[in-house]
MDTraj code that builds the backbone (N, CA, C; nanometers):
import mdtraj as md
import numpy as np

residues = "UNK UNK UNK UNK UNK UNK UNK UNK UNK UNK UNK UNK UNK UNK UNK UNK UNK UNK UNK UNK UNK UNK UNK UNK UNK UNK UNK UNK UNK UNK UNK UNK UNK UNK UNK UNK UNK UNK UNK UNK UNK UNK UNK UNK UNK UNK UNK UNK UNK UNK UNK UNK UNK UNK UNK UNK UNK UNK UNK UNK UNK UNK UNK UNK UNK UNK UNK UNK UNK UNK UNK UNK UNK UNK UNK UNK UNK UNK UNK UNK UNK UNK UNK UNK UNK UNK UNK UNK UNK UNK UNK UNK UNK UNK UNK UNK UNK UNK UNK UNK UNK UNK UNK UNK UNK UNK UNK UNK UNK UNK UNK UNK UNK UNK UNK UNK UNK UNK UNK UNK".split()
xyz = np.array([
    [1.6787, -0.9337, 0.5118],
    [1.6575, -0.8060, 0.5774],
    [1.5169, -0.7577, 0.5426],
    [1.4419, -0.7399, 0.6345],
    [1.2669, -0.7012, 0.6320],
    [1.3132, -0.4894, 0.6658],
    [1.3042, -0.4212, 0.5836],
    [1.3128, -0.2639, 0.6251],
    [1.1303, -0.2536, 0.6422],
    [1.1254, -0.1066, 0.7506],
    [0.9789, -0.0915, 0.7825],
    [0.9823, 0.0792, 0.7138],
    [0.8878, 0.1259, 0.6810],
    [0.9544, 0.2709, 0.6667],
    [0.7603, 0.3058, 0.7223],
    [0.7949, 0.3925, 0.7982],
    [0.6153, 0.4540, 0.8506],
    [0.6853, 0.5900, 0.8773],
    [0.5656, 0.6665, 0.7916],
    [0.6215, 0.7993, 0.7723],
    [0.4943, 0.9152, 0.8472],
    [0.5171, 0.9764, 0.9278],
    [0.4117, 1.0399, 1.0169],
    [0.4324, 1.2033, 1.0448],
    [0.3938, 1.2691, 0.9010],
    [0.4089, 1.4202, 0.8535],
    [0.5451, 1.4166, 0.8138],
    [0.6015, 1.5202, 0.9242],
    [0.7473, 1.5332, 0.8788],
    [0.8434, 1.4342, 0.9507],
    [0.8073, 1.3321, 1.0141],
    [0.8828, 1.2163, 1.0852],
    [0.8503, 1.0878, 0.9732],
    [0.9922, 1.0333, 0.9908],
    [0.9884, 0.9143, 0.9381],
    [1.0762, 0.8305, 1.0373],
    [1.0044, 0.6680, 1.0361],
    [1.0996, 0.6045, 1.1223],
    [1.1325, 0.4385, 1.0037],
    [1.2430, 0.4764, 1.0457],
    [1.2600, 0.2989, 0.9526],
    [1.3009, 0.2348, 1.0365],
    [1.2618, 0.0975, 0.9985],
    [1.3015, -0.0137, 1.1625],
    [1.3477, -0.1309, 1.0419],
    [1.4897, -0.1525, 1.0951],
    [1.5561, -0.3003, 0.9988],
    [1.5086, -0.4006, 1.1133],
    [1.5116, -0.5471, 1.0317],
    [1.5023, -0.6658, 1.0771],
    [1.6056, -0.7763, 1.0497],
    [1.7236, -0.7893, 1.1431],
    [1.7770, -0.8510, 1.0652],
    [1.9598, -0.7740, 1.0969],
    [2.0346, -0.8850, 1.0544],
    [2.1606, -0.8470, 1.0560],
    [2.2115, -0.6981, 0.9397],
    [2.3160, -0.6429, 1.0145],
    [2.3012, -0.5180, 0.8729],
    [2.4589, -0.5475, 0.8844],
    [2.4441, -0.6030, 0.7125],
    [2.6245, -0.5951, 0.6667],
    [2.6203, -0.5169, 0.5115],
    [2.7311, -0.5529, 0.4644],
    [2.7263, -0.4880, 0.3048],
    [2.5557, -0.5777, 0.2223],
    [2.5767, -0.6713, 0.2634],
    [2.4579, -0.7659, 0.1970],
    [2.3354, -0.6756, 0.1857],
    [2.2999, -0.6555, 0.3168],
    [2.2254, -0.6082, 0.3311],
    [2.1646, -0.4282, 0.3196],
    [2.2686, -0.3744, 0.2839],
    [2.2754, -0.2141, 0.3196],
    [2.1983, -0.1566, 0.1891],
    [2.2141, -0.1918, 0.0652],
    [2.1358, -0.1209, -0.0463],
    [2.0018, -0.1505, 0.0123],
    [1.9170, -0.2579, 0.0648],
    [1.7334, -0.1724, 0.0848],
    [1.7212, -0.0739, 0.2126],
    [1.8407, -0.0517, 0.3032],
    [1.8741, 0.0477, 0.4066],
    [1.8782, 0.1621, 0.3501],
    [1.9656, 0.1550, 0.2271],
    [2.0244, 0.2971, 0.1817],
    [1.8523, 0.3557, 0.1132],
    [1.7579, 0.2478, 0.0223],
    [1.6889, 0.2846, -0.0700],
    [1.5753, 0.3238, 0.0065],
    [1.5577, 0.2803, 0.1486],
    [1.4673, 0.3092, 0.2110],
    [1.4619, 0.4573, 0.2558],
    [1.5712, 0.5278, 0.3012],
    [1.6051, 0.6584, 0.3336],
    [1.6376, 0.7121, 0.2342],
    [1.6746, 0.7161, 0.0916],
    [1.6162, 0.7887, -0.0290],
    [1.4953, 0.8013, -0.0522],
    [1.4358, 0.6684, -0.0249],
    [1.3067, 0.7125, -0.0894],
    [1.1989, 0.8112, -0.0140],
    [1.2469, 0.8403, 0.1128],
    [1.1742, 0.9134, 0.2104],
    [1.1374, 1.0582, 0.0981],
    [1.0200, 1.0992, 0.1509],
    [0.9466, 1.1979, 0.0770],
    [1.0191, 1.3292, 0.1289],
    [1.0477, 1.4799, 0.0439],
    [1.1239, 1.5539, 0.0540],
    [1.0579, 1.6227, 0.2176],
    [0.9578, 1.6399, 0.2811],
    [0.8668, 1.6966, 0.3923],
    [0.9394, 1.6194, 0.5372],
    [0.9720, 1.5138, 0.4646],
    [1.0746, 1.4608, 0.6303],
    [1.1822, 1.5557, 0.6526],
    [1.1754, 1.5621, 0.7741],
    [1.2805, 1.6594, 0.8393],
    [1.3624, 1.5887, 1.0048],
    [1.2842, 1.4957, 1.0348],
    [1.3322, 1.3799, 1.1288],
    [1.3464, 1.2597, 1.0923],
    [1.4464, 1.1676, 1.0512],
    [1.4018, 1.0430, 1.0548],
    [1.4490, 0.9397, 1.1934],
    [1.4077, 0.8190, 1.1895],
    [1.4944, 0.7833, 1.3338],
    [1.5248, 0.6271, 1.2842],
    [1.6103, 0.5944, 1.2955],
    [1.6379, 0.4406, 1.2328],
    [1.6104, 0.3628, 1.3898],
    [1.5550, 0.2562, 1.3596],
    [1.4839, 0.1545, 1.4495],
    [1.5574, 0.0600, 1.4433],
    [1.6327, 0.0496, 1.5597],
    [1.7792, -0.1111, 1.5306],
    [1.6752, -0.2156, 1.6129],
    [1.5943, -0.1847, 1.6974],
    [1.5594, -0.2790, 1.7922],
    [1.6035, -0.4236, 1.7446],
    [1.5161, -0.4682, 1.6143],
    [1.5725, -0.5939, 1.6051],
    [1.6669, -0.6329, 1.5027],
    [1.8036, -0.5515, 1.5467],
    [1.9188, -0.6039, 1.4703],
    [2.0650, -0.6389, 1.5734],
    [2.0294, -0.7373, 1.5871],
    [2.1823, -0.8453, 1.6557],
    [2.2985, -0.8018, 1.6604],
    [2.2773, -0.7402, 1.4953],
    [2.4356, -0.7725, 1.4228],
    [2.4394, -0.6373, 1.3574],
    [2.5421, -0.5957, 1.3403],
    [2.6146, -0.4618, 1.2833],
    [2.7191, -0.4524, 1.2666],
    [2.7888, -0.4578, 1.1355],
    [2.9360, -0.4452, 1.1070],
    [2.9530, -0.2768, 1.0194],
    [3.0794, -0.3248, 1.0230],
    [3.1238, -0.1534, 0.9098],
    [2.9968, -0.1104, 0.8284],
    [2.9119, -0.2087, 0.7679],
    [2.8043, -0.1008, 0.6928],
    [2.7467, -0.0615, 0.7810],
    [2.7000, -0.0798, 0.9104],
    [2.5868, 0.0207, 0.9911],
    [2.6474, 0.1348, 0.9900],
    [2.8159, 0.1609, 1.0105],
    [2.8496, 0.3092, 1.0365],
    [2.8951, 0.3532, 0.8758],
    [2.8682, 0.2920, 0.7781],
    [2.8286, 0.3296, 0.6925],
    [2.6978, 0.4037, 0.6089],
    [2.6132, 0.3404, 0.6930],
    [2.4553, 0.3597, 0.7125],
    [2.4372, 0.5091, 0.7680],
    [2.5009, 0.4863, 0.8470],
    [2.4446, 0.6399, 0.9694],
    [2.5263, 0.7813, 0.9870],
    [2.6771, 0.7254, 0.8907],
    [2.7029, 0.8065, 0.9110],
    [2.7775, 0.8908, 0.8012],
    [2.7348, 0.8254, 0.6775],
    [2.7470, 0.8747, 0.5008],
    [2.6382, 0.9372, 0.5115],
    [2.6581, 1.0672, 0.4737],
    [2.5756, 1.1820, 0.4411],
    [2.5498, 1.2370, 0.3047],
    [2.6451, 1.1072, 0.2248],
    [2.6370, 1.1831, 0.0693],
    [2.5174, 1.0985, 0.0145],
    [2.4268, 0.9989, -0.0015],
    [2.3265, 0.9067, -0.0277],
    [2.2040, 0.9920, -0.0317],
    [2.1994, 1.1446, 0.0237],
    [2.0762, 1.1493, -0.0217],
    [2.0961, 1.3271, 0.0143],
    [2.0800, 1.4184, -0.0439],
    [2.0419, 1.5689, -0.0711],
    [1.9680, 1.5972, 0.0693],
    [1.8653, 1.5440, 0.1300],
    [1.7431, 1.5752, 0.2417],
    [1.8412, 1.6570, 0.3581],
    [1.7428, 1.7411, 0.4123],
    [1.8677, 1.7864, 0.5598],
    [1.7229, 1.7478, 0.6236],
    [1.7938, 1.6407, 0.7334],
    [1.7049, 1.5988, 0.8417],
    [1.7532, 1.5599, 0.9701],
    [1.6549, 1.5786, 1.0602],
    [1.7296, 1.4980, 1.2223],
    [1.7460, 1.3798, 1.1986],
    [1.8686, 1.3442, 1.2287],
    [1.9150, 1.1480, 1.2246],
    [1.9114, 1.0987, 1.3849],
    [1.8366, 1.0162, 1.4422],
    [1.8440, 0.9095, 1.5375],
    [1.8589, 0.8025, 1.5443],
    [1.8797, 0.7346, 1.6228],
    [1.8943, 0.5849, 1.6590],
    [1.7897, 0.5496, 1.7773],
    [1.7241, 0.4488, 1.7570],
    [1.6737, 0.4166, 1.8631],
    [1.6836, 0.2505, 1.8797],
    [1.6814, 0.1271, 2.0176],
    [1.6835, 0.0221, 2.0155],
    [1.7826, -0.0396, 1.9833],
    [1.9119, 0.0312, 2.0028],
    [2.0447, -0.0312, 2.0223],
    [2.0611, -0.1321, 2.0588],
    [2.1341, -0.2411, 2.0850],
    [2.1565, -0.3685, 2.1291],
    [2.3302, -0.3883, 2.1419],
    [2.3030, -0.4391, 2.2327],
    [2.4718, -0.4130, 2.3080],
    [2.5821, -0.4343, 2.1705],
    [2.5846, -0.5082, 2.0714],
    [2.6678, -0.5448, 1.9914],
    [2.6515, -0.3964, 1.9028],
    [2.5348, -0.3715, 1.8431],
    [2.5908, -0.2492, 1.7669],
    [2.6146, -0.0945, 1.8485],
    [2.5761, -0.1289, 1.9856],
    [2.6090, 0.0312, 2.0093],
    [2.7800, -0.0095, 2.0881],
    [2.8192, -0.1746, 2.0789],
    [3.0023, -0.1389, 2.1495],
    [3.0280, -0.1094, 2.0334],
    [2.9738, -0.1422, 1.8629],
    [3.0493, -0.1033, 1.7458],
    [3.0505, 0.0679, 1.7566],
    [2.9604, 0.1211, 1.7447],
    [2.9412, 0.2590, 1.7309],
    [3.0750, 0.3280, 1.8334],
    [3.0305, 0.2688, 1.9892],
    [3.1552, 0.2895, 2.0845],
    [3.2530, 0.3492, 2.0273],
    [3.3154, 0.2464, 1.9688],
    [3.4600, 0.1689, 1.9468],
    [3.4566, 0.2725, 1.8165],
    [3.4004, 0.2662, 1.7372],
    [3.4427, 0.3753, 1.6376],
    [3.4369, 0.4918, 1.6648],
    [3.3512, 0.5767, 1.7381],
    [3.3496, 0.6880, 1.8354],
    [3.4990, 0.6942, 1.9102],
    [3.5474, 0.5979, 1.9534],
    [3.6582, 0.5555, 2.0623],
    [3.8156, 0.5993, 1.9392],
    [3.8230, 0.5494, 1.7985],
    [3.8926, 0.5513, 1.7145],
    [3.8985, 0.6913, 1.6445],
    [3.7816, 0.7195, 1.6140],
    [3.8143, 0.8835, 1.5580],
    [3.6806, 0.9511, 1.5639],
    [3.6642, 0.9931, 1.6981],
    [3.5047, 1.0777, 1.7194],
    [3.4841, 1.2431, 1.6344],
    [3.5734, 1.2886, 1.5580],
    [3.5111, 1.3713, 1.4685],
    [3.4782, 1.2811, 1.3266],
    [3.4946, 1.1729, 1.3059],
    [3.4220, 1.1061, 1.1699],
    [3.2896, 1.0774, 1.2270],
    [3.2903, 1.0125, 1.3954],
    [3.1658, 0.9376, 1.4415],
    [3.0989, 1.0484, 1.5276],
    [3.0305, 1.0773, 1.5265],
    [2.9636, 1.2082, 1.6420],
    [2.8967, 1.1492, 1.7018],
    [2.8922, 1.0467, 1.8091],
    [2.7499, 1.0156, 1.8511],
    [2.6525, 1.1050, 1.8814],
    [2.6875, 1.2130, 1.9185],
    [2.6101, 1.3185, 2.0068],
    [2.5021, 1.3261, 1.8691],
    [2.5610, 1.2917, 1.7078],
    [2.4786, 1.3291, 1.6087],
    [2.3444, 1.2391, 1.6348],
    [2.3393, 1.1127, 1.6440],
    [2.2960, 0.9775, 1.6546],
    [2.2226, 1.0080, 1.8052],
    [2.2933, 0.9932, 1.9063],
    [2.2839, 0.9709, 2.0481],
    [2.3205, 1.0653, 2.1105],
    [2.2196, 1.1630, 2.1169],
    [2.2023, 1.2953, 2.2283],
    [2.2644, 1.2337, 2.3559],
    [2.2218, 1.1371, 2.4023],
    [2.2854, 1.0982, 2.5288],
    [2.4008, 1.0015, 2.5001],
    [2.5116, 1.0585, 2.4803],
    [2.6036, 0.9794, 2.4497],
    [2.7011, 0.8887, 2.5159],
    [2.6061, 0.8780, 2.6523],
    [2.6049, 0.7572, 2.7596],
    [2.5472, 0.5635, 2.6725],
    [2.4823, 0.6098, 2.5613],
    [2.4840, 0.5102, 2.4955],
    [2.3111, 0.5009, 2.5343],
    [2.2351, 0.5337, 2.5606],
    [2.1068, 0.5209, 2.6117],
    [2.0155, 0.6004, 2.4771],
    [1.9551, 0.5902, 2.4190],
    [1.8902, 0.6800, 2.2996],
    [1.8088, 0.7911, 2.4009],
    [1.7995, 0.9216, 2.3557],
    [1.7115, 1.0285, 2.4225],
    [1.5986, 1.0220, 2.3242],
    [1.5224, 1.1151, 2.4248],
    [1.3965, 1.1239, 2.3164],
    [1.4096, 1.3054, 2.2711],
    [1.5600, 1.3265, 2.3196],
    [1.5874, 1.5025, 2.2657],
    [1.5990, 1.4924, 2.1329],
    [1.6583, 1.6271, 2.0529],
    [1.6801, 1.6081, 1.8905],
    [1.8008, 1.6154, 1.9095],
    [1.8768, 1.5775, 1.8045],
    [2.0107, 1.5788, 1.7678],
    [1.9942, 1.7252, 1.6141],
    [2.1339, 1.7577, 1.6469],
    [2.1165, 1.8534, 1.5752],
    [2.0883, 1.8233, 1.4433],
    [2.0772, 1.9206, 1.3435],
    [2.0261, 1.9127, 1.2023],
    [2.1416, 1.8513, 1.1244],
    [2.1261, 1.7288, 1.0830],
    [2.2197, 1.6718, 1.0002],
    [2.1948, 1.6336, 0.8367],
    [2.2660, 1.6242, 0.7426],
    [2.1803, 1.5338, 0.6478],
    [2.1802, 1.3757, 0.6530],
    [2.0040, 1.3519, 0.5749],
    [1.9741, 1.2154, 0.5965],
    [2.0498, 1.1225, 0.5491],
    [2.0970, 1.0287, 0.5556],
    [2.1388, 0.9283, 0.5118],
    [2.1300, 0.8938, 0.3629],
])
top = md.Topology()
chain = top.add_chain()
for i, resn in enumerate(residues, 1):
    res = top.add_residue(resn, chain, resSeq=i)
    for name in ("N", "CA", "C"):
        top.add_atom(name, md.element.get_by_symbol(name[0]), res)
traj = md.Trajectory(xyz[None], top)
């Protein structure tokens, strides 16, 4: 797993490379701790991730990993992790909010904000 973290004032975007399972989720988690306290948006960058099991909605949607209150996005979905997101949305949509993640919860990423959540 290659994490990117580029941080631009109060935006931060992290972009994984790479399948995201348990294996992989501690430099996910350490990357969005380590974000500097001035972020107030971050946006996680799936573009190039294939693969997503239970840790991605572990990833995005555990709020206890870090104190920060910030906008959470998704951007660069790929059909396999946004039918996961679906499907857990589909199972119990007050644990999964997409609307938190995915303003357009047609499954398409917006470029609107999602409301104020904490970061990851």
């Amino acid at each position: 797993m290659n994490v990117t973290t580029t941080i631009d004032g109060t935006s931060a975007r992290i972009s994984a490379h790479g399948e995201i399972d348990f294996d992989t989720l501690p430099p996910l988690r350490a990357a969005a701790a380590s974000l500097p306290p001035q972020v107030t948006d971050l946006q996680w960058d799936l573009t190039h991730v294939p693969f997503m099991d239970v840790a991605g909605l572990h990833l995005l949607f555990d709020s206890t990993t870090s104190g920060l209150d910030c906008r959470t996005a998704v951007s660069g979905l790929g059909s396999q992790p946004l039918r996961l997101l679906h499907t857990a949305a589909g199972v119990n949509p007050a644990v999964f909010d997409l609307s938190r993640l995915l303003p357009d919860t047609a499954g398409q990423p917006s470029t609107s904000r999602p409301a104020l959540q904490p970061c990851p």
